[in-house]
C-alpha positions in Angstrom: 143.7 173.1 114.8 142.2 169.8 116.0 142.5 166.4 115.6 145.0 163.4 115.8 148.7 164.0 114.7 151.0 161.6 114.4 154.8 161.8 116.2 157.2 159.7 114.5 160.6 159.3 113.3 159.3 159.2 109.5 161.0 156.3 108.9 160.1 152.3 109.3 162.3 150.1 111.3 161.8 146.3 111.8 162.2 144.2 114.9 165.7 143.0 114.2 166.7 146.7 113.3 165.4 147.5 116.7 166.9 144.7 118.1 170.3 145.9 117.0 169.9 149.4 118.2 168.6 147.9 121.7 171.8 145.5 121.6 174.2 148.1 120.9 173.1 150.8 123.6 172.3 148.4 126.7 175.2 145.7 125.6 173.2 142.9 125.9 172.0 140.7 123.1 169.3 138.4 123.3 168.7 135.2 121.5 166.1 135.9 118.6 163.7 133.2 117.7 161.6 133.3 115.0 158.3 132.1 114.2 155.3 132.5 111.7 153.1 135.4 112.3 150.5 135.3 114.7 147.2 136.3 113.6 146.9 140.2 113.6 150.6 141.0 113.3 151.1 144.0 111.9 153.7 143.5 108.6 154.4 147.0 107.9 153.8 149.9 109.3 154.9 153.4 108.9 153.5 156.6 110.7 152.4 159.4 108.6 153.8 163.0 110.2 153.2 165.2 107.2 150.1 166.7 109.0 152.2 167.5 111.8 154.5 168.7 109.8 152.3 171.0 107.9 150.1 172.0 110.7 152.3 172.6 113.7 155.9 172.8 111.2 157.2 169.5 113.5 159.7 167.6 112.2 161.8 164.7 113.9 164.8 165.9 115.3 165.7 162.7 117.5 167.1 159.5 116.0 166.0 156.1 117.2 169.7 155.5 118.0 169.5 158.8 119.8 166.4 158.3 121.7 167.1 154.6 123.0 170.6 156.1 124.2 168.7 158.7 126.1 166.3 156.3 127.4 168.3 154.2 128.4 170.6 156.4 130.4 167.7 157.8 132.0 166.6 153.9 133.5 170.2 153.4 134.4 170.3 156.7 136.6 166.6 156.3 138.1 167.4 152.7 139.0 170.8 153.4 140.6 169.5 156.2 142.9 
């Protein structure tokens, strides 16, 4: 086996989506302002894992909801000690 493989969660998500999960597990809420797109923004995007999965047998197991929370715990403890 060689090559690239790609680790997602196999699922898109857009900034406000994000935004929401970020809210939700920190408790704070920022202001959102919207604009047009730059030149170069990315519209869509959506990570292919099926080699991964049929190469290695990954699959995602962690949620983004998950994963923040995790995260995020992890900065609150590093920065408190």
């Amino acid at each position: 086996m060689s090559g690239v493989y790609n680790v997602a969660g196999g699922s898109q998500l857009n900034l406000i989506e994000l935004l929401e999960i970020i809210a939700d597990v920190s408790g704070i809420r920022v202001p959102v302002e919207f604009a047009q797109p730059a030149a170069g923004d990315i519209r869509h995007s959506l990570a292919d894992v099926s080699r991964a999965a049929k190469d290695l047998g990954w699959a995602p197991t962690t949620t983004m909801e998950a994963g923040l929370a995790r995260c995020h715990e992890w900065y609150r403890a590093s920065r408190s000690g």
